[in-house]
N, C-alpha and C positions, 0 to 999 in steps of 0.2 A: 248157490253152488257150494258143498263139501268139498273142503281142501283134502287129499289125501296128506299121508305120511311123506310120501316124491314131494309132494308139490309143498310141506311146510318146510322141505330145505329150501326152497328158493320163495318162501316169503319167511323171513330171519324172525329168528326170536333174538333179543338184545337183550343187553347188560352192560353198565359199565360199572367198574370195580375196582376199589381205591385202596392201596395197602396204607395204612398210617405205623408209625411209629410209638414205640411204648414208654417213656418214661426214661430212654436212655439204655436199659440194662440190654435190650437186643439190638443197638444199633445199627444202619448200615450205610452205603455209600448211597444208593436209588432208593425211590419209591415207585412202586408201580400205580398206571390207571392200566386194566382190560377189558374191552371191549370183547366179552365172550363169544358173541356168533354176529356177524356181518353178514349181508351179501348184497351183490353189483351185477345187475345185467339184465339181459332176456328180450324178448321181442316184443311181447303183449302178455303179460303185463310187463312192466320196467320196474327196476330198482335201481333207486340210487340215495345216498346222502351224504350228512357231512357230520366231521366230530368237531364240537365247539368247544376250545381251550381254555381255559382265564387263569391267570395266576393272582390268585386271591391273597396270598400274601402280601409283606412288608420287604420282601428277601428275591432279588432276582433269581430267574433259574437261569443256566448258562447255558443248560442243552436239553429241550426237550423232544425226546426222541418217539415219533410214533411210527408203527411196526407193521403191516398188514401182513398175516401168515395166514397159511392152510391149514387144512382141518387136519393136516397128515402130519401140520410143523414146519412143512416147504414155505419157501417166501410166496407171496401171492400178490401176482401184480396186477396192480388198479391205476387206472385213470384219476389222477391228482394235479392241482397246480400245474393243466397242460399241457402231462407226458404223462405217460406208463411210470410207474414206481412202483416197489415194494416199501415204501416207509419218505419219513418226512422228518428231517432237523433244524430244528429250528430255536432260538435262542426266545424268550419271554419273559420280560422284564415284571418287577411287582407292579399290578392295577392293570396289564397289558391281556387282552384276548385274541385269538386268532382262530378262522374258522379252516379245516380242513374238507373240502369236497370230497366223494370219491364217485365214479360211475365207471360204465363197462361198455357203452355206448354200443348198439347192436351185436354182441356177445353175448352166447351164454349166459348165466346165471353162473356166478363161482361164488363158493360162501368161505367163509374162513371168520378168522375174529383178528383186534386188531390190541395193541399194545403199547404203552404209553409210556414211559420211564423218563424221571426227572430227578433232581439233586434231593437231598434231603435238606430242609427246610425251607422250601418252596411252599407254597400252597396252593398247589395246581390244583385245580379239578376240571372235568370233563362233561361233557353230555351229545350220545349219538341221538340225530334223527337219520330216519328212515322214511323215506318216501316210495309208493307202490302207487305205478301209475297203468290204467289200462283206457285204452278206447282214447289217450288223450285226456283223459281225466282222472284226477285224484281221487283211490281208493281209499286210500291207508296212509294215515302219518304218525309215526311213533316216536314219542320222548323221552329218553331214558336218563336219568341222574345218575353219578356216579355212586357206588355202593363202596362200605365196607367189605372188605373179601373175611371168610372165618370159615371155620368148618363146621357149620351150624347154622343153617335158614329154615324158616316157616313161612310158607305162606297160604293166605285160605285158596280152595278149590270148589270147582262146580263141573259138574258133567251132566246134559240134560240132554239124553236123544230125542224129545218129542221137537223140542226147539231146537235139536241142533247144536247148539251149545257145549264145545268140548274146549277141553284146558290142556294145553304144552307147558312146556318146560325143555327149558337149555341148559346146560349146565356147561362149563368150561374147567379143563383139568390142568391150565397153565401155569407158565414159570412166572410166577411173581412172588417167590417165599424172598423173607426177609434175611442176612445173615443172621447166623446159630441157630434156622431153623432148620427144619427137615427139605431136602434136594428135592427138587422136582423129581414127580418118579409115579407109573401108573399104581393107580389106585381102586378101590371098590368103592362108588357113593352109595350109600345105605338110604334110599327112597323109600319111608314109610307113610301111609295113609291113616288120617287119622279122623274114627268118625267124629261125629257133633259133642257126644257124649263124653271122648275124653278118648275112648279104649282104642286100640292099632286097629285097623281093618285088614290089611295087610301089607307087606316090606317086601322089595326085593333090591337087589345091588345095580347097579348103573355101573359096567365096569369102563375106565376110560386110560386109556396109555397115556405116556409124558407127551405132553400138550394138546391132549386130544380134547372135540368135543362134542355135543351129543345133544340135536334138537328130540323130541317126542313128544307125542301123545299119552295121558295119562292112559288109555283103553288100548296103550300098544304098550306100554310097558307091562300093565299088569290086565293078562288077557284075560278077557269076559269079565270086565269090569262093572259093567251097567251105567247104569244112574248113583253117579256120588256128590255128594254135598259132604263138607269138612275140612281137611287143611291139608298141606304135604308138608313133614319133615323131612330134610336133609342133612345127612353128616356123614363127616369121612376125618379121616387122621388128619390129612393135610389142608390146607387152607386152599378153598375152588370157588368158584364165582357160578350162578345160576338166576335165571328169569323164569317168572312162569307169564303166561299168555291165553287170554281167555279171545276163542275163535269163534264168530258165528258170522256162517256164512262164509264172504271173504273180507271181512270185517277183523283185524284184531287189533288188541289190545292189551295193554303191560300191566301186571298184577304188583301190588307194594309187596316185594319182600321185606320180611323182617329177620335180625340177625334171633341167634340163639333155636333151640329147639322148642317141641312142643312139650315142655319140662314131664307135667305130667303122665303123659301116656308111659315115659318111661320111669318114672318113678318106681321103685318097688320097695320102699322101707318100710311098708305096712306089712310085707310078705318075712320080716326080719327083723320083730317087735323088739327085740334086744339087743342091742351091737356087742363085739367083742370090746377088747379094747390092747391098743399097739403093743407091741411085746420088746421093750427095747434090751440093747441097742440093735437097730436096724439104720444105723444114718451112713451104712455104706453100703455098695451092691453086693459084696461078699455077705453081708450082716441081714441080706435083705428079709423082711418075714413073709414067711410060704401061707398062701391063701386059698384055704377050700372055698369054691363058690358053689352056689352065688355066697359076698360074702358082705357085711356092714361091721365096719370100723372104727370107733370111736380112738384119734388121738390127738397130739399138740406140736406146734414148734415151736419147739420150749426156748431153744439158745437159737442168738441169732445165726445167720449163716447157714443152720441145720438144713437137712434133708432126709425125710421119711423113705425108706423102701420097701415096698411091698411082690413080692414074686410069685407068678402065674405059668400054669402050662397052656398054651393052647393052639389048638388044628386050625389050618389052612380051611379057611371057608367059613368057621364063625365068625360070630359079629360078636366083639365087644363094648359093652357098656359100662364105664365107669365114670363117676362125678363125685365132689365132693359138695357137702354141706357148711357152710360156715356162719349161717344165723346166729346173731349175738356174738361174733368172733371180732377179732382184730385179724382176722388173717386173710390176706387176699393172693387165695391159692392159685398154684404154679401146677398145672399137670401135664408130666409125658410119659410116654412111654419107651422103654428103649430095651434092649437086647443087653443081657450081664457083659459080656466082652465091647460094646461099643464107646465112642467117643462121641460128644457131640457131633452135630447134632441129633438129637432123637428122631425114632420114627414117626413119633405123634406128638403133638401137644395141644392144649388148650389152656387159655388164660381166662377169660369170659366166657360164660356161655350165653353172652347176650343179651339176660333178661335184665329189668330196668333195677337199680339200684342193689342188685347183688354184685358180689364178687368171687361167684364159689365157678368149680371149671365142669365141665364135661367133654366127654370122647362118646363119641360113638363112632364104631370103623368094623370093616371088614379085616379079620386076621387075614395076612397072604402068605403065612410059611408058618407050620407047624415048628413048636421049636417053647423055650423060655421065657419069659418077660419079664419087663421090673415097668413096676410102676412107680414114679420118684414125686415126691409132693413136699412144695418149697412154696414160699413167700415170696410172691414176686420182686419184693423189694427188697429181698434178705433178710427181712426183721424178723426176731421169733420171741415169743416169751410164754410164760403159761396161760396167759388171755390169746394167744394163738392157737384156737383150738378147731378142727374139724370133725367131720364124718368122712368117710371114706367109700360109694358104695362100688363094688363090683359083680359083672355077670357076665356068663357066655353061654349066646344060644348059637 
């Protein structure tokens, strides 16, 4: 039996999703776990499970708070701990676990995702199951570990009509930014397909409002898809949580995502065999320097403290790409993006992009308001010298 697109809202695609902290310089009071899409109910089949808590720390938490919300942002109440609730507090001591149930007990199917907030320096983590029961017996059981949250995942893909064999994806557009980052707020995810070979097959945007979120099919996002083999990239300015899910039959199952992008595909410095190189001073946003694109970069943070600005025009509905290089650097780049009159926090940033033993950043996002930009690029640690050197590149398609 084919699940349609109805029926993959009431068998959940999961995530859980772990905000950590950096080094001190972005502190904040919480840390988030979210669990991006739940659901609870139904007749035949059944859904129900539980999120399993540990605090793996050294460090009591005093209040761990978990949240269950709708897909609209309304509270959503689930059967827990032998009553109806919308959420659960509870206190978890270091080396302490605790399981949370939830069911809907002949109800509807209601989906939502669920939210986890705990002190900072706790070492909580999380992991949903899911159980899909039909006839009386177990179809489906799913285990999901808690994830890094970033605005940058990959994971491989398959789509095989002769077998049947199609791949989802959830993604969740909730509040779990950290403070001094960017506010919760709707955004565009930039969903690119990436064949075997390296190159884009094709990209479209996942639009999701503040705390919305969005199960699919890869052959319903991007119609007349066919038979694909190769990976999905996702990114967006702000930090979102996402699962992909490989379905046959009524069989599914949870795909590893991995954080950072598919580097390559968007790579274009071969397209810009020469860089410029920074035109100081630019280390204020009045001072900022103006950038024809597409543009490559070459500059430094020379003095500690400093910060590069570079200034962009761009329309409502492109997608911009920018990242920096810093092979052979000491510099472990700071990138956002912000508007010349704003205050912290920015609309974008990235610190990682993920991949293993770098430390250079990337963005990739949909513009949402035609208008200015500055792109500001700093040391995350504030350190600068002339061995803090980068590449810079930017584009807007």
């Amino acid at each position: 039996m084919m699940l349609s697109s109805r029926t993959l809202n009431s068998f959940p695609l999961v995530l859980a999703l772990l905000v950590l902290t950096s080094a001190g310089v972005h502190a904040q009071d919480e840390q988030f776990l979210v669990l991006p899409q739940l659901a609870a109910g139904g007749l035949d089949p059944t859904i129900s499970g539980e999120i399993l808590v540990v605090n793996q720390g050294y460090d009591d938490a005093a209040t761990v708070e978990v949240s269950f919300i709708a897909s609209d942002g309304q509270p959503l109440e689930l059967n827990s701990d032998g009553g109806a609730v919308t959420g659960l507090d509870f206190a978890l001591a270091a080396g302490r676990s605790r399981s949370v149930p939830f069911d809907l007990d002949g109800q509807p199917t209601a989906t939502g995702y669920a939210r986890i907030a705990f002190p900072v320096g706790a070492s909580v983590r999380a992991t949903l199951i899911l159980r899909i029961v039909s006839g009386g017996s177990l179809v489906t059981q799913i285990g999901v570990p808690a994830q890094i949250p970033g605005n940058n995942f990959t994971f491989a893909a398959k789509v095989d009509s002769a077998s049947g064999l199609k791949t989802g994806l959830a993604v969740a557009n909730g509040s779990f930014q950290l403070q001094n980052t960017p506010d919760p707020q709707a955004q565009g995810i930039v969903v690119d397909l990436i064949n075997p070979d390296g190159t884009i097959r094709e990209s479209t945007v996942l639009q999701l409002g503040q705390n919305e979120h969005q199960p699919i099919f890869l052959d319903e996002l991007f119609n007349g898809l066919g038979d694909f083999v190769g990976s999905v990239s996702l990114s967006a300015g702000i930090d979102f949580g996402v699962i992909g899910l490989l379905q046959e039959s009524i069989v599914l199952s949870s795909l590893s995502i991995d954080t950072g992008p598919n580097f390559a595909a968007f790579d274009f410095r071969d397209s810009i065999p020469v860089p410029l190189s920074e035109v100081e001073p630019n280390d204020t946003p009045n001072e900022a320097q103006v950038l024809t694109l597409p543009a490559r970069i070459q500059g430094a943070i020379s003095v500690v403290a400093e910060a590069d600005f570079f200034q962009i025009q761009a329309t409502a509905g492109q997608i911009l790409t920018a990242y920096t290089v810093t092979q052979n650097s000491l510099l472990d780049s700071y990138l956002t993006l912000e508007t010349p009159a704003q205050a912290l926090p920015p609309q974008a940033l990235n610190d990682q992009n993920g991949l293993l033993v770098r430390s250079d950043s990337f963005l990739r996002m949909r513009i949402s308001a035609d208008g200015t930009y500055l792109l500001r690029i700093e040391d995350f640690f504030f350190d600068g010298s002339l061995s803090h050197t980068y590449e810079l590149l930017v584009r807007l398609d």
